[in-house]
TORMI-388901 format. One record per residue: y, z, x of N, C-alpha, C in turn; residue in one letter. Coordinates in steps of 0.02 Angstrom, whole numbers, plus 50000, padded with zeros to 5 digits. Atoms other than C-alpha are relative to their C-alpha. Example, Ala and Ser with C-alpha at 12.3 -4.5 7.8 and 13.67 -1.06 7.14 Angstrom:
499415000050045497755039050615500605000050045A/499414999749958499475035750684500555003749961S/
END
This chain:
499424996650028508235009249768499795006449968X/500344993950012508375026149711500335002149925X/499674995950036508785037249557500504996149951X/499445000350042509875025649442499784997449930X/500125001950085509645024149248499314998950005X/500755000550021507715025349247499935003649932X/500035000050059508055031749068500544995449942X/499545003250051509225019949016499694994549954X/500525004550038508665008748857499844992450020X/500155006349992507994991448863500524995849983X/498965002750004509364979248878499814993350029X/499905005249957509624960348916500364997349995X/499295001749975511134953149005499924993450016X/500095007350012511414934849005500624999250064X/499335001849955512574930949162500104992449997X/499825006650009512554911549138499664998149964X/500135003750058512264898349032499744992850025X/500125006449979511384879549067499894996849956X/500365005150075510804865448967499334995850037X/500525003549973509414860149087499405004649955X/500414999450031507654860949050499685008849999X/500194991750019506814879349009499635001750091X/500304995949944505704878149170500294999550062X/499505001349959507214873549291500705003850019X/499064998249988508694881949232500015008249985X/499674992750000508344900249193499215002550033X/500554994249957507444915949305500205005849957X/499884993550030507074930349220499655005850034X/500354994349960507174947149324500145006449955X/500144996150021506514962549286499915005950034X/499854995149921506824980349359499975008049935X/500094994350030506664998949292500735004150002X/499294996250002508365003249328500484992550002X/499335004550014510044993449282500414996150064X/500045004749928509984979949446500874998049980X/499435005050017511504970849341500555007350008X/499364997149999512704985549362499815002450064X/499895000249937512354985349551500594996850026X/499335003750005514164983449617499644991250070X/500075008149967514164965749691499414993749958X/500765002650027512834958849569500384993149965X/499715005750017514204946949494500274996450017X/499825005149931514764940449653499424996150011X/500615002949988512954937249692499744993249940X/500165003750055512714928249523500524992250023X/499485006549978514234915449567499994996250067X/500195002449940513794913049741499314996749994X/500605002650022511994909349683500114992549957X/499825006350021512564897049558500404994850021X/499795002149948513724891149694499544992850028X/500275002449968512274884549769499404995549945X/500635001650058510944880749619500564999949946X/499584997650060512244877249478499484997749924X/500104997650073511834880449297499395003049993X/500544996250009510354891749337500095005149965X/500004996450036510374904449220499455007850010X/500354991749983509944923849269500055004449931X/500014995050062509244935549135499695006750032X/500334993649974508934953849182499865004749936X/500324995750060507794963249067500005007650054X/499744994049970508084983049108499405004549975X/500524994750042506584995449047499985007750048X/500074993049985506225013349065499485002950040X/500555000649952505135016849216499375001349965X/500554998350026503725024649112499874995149972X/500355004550036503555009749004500114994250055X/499675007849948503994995049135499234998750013X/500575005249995502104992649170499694997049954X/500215001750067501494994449004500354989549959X/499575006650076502754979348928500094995450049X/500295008549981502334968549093499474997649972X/500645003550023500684968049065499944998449932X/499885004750057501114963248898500504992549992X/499715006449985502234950748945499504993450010X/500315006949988500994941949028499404998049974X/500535001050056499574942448908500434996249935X/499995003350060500604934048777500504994150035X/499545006649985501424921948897500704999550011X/499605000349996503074927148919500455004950050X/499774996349948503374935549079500585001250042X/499415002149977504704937649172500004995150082X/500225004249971504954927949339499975005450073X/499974996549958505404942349459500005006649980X/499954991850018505104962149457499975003750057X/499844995349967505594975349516499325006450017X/500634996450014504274988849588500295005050056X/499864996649925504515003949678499385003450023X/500674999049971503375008549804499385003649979X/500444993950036502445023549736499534995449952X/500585003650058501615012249580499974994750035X/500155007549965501454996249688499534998650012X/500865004349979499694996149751499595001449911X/500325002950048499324996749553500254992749970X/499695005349986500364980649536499594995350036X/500295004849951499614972749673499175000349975X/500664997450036497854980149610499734992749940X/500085003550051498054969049463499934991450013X/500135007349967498074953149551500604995449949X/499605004150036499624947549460500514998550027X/499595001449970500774945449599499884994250048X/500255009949957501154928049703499965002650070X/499924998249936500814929349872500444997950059X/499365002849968502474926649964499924999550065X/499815003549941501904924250129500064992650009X/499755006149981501774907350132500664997949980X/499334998250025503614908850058500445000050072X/499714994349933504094919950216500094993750046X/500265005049953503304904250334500394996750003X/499545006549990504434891050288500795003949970X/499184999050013506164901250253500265002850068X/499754997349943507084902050416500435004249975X/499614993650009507974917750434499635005949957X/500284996750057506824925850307499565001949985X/500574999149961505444929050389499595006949998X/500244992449993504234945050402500425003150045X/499594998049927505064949650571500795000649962X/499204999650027506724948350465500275007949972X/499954993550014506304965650384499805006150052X/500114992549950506074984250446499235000949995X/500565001050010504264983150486499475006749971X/500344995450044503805000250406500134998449926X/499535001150055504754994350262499424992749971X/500655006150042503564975350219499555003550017X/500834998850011502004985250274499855000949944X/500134999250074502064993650106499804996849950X/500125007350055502004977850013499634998450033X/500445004849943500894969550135499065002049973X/500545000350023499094967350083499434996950033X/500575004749997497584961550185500334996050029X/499385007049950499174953350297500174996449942X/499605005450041499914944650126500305005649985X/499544994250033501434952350065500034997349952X/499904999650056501694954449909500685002549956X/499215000750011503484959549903500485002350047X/499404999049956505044960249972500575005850010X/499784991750024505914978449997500884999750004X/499364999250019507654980249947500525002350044X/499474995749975508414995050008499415003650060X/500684996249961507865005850168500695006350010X/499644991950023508365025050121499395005650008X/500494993949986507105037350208500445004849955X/499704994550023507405054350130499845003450071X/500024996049920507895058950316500555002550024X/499284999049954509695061450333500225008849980X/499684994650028510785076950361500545000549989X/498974997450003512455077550289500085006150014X/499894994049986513475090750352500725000549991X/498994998550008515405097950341500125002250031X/499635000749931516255097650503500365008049965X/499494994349997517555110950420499475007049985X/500294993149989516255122050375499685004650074X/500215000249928515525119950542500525005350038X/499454998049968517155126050615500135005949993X/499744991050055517555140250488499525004250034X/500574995449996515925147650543499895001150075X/500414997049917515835145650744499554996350020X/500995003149985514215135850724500134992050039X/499935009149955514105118850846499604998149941X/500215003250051514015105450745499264997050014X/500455002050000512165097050722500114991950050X/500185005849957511525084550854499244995449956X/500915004550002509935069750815499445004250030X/500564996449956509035082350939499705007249974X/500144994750046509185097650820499245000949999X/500825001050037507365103850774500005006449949X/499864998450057507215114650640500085007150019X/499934993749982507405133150722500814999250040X/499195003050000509175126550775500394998949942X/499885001750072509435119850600499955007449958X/500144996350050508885137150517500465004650029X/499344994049978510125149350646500404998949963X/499265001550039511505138550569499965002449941X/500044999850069510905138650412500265008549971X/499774991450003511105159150433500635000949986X/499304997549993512695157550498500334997149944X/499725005050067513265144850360500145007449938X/500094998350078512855154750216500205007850018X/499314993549999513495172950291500984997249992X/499385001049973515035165450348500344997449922X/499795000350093515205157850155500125002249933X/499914993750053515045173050070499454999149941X/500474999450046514395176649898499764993149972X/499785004550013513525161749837499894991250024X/500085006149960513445149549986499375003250043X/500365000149951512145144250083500084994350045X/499885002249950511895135550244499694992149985X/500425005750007510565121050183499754999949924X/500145000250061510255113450017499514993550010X/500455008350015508955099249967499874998549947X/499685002450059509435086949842499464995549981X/500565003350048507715080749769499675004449994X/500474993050030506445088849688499545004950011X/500414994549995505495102549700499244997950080X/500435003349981504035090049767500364997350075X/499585006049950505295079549879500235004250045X/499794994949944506045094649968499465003450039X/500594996749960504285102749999499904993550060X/500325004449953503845086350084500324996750050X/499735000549950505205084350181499875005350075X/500184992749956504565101750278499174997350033X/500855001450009502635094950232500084995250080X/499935004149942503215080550348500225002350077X/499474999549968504365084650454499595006250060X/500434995249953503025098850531499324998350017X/500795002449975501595088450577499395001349932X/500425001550035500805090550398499994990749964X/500365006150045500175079250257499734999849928X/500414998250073499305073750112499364997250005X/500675002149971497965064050188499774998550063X/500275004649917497205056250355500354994550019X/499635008849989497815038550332500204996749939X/500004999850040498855035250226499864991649939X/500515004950050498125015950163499485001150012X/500804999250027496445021750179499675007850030X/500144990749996496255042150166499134997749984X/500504997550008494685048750186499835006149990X/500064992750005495165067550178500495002349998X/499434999950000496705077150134500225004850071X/499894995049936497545086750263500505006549977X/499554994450031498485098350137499835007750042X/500244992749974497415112850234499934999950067X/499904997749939497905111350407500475003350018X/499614995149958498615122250507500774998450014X/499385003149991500235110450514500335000049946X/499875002250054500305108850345500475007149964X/499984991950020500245128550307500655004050031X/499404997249961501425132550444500734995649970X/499405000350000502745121450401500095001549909X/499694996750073502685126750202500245003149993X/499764996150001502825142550250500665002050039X/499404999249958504385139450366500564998949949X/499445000250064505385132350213499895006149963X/500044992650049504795147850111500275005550018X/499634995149982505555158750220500794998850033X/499364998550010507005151850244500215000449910X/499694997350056507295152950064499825005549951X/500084995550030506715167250033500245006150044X/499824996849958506785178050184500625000850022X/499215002549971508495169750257500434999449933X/499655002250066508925165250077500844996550032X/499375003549987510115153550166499954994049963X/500035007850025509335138250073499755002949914X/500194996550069509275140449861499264997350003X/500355000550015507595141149790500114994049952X/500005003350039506795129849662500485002049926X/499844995350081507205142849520500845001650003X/499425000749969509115143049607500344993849968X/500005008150035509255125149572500184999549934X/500155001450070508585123349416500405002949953X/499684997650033509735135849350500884995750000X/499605003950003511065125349415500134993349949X/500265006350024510435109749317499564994850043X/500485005449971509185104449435500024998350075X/499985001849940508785100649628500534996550024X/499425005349980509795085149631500805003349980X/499674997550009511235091849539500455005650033X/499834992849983511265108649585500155000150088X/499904998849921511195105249776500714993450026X/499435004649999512355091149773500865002350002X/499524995550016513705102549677500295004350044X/500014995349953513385113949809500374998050062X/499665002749934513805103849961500854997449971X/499405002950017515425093149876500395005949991X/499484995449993516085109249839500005006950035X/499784995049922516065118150018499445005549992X/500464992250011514535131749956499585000750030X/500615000649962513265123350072500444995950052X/499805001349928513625118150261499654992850014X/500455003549995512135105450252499704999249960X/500555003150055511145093050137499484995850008X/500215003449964509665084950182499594994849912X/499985001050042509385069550065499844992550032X/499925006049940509375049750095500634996649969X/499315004250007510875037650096500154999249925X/499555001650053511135035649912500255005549980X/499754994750009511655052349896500964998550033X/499335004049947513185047450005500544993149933X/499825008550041513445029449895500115002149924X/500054997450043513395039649751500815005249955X/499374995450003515045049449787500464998550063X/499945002549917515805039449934500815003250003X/499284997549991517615044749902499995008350016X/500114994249996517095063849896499695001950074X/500304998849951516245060950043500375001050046X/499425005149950517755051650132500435008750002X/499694994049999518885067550095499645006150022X/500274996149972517715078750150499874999350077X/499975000449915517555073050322499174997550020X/500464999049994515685072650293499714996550047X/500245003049972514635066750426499155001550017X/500714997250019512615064950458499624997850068X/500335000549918511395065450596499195000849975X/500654997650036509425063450561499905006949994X/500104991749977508695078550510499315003850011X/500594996349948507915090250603499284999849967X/500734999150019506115091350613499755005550055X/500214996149964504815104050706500144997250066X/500315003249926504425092750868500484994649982X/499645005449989505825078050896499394995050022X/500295006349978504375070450989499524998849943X/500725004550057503215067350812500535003749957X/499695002750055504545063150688499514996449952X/499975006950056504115059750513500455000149957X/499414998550058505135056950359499554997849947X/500325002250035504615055350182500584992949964X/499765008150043505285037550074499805000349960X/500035001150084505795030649918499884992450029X/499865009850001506235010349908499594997049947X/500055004950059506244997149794499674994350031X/500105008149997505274979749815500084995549954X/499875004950067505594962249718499284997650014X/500615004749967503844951949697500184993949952X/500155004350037503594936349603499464999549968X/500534999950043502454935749469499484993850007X/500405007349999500914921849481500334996749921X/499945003550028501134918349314500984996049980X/499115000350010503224914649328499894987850010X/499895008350016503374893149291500554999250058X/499575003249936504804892149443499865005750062X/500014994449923504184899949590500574997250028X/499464999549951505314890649702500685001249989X/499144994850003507044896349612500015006350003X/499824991549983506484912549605500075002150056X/499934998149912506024911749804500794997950001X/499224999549997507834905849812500365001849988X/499564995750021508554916449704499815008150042X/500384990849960507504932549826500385000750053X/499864998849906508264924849978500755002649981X/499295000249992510104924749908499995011549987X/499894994550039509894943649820499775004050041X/500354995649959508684951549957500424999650076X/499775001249946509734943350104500605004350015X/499045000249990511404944250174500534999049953X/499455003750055512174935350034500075006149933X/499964997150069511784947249909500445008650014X/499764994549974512244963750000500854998250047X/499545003850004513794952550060500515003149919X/499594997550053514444953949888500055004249972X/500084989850032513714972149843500625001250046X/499544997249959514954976149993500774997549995X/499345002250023516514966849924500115002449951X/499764993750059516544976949768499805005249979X/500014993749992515994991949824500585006050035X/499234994349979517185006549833499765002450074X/500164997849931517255010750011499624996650049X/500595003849941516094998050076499375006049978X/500594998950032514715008849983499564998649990X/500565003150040513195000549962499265001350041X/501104998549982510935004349974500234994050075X/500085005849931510874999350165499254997349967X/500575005950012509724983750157499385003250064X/500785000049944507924983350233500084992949996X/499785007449957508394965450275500395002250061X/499704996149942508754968550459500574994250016X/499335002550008510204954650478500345001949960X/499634995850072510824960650329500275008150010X/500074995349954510754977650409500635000850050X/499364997749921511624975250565500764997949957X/499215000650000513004965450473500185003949970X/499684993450058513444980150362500275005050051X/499884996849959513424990150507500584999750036X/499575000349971514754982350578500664999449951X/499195000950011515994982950437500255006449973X/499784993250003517084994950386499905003349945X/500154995050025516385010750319500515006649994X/499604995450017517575023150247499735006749980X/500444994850027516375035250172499645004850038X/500504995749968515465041750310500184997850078X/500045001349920515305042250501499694995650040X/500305003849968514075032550536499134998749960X/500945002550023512465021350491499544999850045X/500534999349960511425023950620499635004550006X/500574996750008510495039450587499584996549940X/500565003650051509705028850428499504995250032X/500235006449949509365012750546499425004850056X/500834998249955508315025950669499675003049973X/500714997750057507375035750517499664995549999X/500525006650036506615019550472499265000050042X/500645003049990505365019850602499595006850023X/500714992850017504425038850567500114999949923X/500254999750079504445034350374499345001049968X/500725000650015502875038650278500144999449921X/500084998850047502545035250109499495001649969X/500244997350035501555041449973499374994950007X/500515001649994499605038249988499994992949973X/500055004250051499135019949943499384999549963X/500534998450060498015023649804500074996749927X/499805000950070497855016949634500115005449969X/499594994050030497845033149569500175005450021X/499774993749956498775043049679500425003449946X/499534995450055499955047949538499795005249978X/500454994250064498575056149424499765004550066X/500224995749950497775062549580500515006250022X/499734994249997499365072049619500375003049950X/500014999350067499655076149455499525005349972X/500474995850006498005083649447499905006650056X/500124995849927497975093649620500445002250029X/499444999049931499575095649681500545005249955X/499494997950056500825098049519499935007549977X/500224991350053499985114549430500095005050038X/500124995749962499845124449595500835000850069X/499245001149952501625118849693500485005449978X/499174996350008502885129549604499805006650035X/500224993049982501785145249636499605001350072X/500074998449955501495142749807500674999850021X/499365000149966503365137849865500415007249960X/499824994250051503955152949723499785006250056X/500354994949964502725164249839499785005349957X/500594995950052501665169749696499334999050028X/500815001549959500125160649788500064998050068X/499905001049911499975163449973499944992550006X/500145009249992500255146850055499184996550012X/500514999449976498605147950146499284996149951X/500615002350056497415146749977500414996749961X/499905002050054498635138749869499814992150025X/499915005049959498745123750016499194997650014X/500645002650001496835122250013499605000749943X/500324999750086496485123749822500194993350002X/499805006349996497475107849832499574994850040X/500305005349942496565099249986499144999449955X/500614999450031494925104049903500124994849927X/499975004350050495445095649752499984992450002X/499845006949987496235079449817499365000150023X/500695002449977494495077749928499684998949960X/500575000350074493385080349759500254992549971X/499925008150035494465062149695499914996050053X/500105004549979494435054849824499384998250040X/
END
């Protein structure tokens, strides 16, 4: 899952009540963003107890920065929770720690529920040495392109095909943002600074390393890498059809500012992933909006970059098997079932449960045109190095020197191998 209340305070919600014994009747899950005001979460709760009655769900809520800190205190004084939430990026320190259960044998005996049940770029992530270690939620490449049919029209420009590649994508983008006047542009990108470079980073045959569970060298300084930086840099600088960072930011920010932009007609095209959509589904609906992967250099070597959420089970949790039963109802069908009954529009994080998946697919979507450019991102996804400390690593190497190469204060050339030189030196 992406982007919701990762600053909101610590909080715990009591959805039922039992009188059975402590290690029978309540699961306590745990997540960095506010799981319990996921629409359908109190359908899921009644259908769950449906089946398991007087089990008792507690969702503790913390602030992503502290959420590892106050597990690993949890479970040093014994009072852990039974399920957590992890999103990919910090996961192989999670798993690192050796404090997660190992759910394949889980997987083995739950028909329907199986490895093969998910999007198989989607459990690698969790997957360890062939044991997984958790179960992935949502599947939301940051690959899609919304677009606006009427702007499309206004302007002359054929609308965007799946086959697009990105010198197709940047004419429009021309025509978009003349044809819009003062103001508008043709292409906006609604994550950050980091997230938009690496949609280009990707998307043109670069990188950040060799492989990404077991780098041996970065590839920030190839020739793929360099070329496609500098292809986003000039469209927003050269074409100035797509805003800059410093554009943005004046707006209130990547997300914000490019968002604003598209909902109200100033941009032609947004390239972003599905919760952007789920986020504003009625705005969408009236807009006509519709989305088609998006473009990359070469159609034939697609990548995309990814977010996603996994659940794991903790070793030390006293009911493994209600929690595995409470994973299957919340990670399955059943749970995205009732996200989709009280979601506005039929709105809801397409599942990386692939039954779960198709049936969504088939019901009715008001918001948008269609789910099937998400369903074929899924399989050129890449995520972020698995490193324990890939964070600090790009943190240290990547962060200080990014604004002032995409800015075009530091040629791409040396800023793109001050970086590679760096990452190589950690790793």
């Amino acid at each position: 899952m992406h982007r919701l209340g990762l600053t909101v305070l610590a909080g715990t919600l009591l959805l039922s009540s039992a009188a059975f014994a402590q290690d029978s009747n309540k699961l306590v899950v745990a997540s960095f963003y506010p799981v319990d005001k996921v629409a359908g979460w109190n359908g899921l709760i009644e259908a769950f107890n449906a089946k398991y009655p007087g089990v008792e769900i507690e969702v503790q809520v913390t602030p992503q920065d502290q959420y590892l800190a106050k597990l690993l205190s949890q479970i040093a004084g014994g009072d852990a929770p039974d399920i957590v939430g992890i999103e990919n990026s910090p996961f192989p320190q999670f798993a690192n720690r050796n404090i997660l259960e190992d759910l394949t044998p889980y997987l083995e005996k739950s028909p329907g529920f199986t490895l093969d049940a998910f999007f198989t770029h989607l459990i690698d992530r969790y997957t360890v040495e062939g044991k997984a270690y958790g179960i992935p939620y949502d599947a939301q490449p940051n690959a899609l392109m919304f677009y606006n049919p009427a702007l499309f029209q206004a302007a002359g420009v054929a609308e965007p095909t799946a086959e697009w590649t990105w010198d197709q994508m940047r004419e429009a983008s021309k025509q978009l943002a003349t044809a819009g006047g003062e103001g508008a542009y043709g292409l906006c990108m609604s994550s950050s600074a980091k997230g938009n470079w690496e949609v280009f980073l990707y998307g043109g045959g670069g990188g950040y390393v060799d492989d990404v569970k077991a780098p041996t060298k970065s590839t920030l300084d190839t020739p793929e890498s360099i070329a496609a930086t500098q292809y986003y840099i000039d469209m927003m600088y050269t074409d100035k059809s797509v805003p800059t960072s410093e554009s943005l930011e004046s707006m209130g920010g990547a997300d914000q500012g490019c968002t604003s932009l598209f909902l109200n007609g100033k941009a032609g095209m947004m390239i972003i992933g599905m919760w952007k959509a789920v986020e504003a589904p009625e705005k969408f609906r009236d807009m006509g909006v519709k989305v088609v992967m998006a473009p990359v250099k070469d159609t034939a070597k697609r990548v995309y970059p990814t977010g996603g959420t996994a659940y794991s089970i903790l070793k030390s949790s006293k009911n493994k098997e209600m929690a595995w039963n409470f994973m299957q109802e919340f990670l399955g069908q059943a749970g995205f079932e009732a996200a989709y009954k009280e979601a506005t529009l039929g709105a809801i994080y397409p599942p990386a449960n692939i039954p779960a998946f198709d049936w969504y697919a088939t019901q009715k979507i008001e918001f948008l045109d269609s789910l099937k450019p998400n369903a074929d991102a899924l399989a050129y996804i890449r995520f972020a190095p698995f490193m324990l400390n890939w964070s600090e690593i790009s943190s240290n190497c990547i962060d200080p020197d990014l604004d002032f190469v995409l800015n075009g204060t530091t040629p791409v050339a040396e800023g793109l191998s001050k970086m590679a030189a760096c990452v190589n030196g950690e790793l």
